[in-house]
N, C-alpha and C positions, 0 to 999 in steps of 0.2 A: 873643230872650229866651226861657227858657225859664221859663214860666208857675208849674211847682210848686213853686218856689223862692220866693224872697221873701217878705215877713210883713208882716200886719197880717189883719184882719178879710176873708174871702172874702165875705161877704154884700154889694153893693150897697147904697152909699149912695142916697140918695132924689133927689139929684144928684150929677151926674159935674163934680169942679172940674176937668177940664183935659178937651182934646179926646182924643176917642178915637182907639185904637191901628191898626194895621192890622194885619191878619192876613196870614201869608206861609206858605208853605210852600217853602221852598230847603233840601234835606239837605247841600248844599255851606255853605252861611254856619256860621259861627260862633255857638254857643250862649251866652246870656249868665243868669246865675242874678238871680233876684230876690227878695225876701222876700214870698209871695204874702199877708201881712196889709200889705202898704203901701201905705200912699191911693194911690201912684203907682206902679207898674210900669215907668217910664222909667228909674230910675238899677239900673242894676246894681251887683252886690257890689263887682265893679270900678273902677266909678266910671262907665263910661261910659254917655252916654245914647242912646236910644233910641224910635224910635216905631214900632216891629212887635212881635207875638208871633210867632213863628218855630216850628211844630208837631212841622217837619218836622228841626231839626237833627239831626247826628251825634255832632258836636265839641262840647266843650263847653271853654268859657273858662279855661286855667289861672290866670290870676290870678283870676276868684270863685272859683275851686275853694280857691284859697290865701285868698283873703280869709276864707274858710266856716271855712276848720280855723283859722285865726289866733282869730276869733271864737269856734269850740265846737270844739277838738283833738279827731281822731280822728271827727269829721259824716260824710267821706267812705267811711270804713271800716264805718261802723253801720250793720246792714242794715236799720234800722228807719227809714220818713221822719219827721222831724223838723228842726225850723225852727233852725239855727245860729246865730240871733238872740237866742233864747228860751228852746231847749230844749222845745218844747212839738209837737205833734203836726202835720204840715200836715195840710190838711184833705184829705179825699177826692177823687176823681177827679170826680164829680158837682159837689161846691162850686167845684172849677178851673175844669169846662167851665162853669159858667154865670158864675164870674167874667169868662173870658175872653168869652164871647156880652155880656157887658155892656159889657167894655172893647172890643171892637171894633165894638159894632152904631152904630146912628145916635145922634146928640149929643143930648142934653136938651134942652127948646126954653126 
């Protein structure tokens, strides 16, 4: 899964409703896009689901890549990032890295 993608709110919620992800690092796997404001990180653009954030990929999913432009035509072409859901900015590298340290640390008790 590739973490900058995806959409909903990057700030952590005060509980995590589903279990946390694991973190991988394989530049051989397949990268999957997700909307990084969305309660859940599991379903990619594609549909598939998932339970790693993957750091390290290379590849990245041609069907999210198709789902992205179907959703905001010409997303992959825009040198600018922004969320193909919304149209709205993703957030910075800082709000990613602490989203993903929340989606992968230990589970809320």
């Amino acid at each position: 899964m590739s973490p900058f993608t995806a959409n909903q709110h990057v700030g952590a919620s005060d509980a995590q409703t589903q279990p946390n992800l694991r973190l991988t690092s394989n530049p051989d796997e397949i990268g999957h896009r997700v909307c990084c404001r969305e309660l859940s990180w599991r379903t990619a653009f594609c549909g598939i689901e998932d339970d790693t954030i993957n750091l390290a990929v290379e590849t990245l999913c041609t069907m999210c890549i198709e789902q992205a432009e179907t959703m905001w035509p010409g997303w992959w072409a825009d040198p600018a990032r922004f969320c193909p859901v919304d149209g709205q900015s993703c957030p910075d590298e800082h709000d990613i890295d602490q989203r993903i340290a929340w989606e992968t640390g230990p589970p809320a008790p």
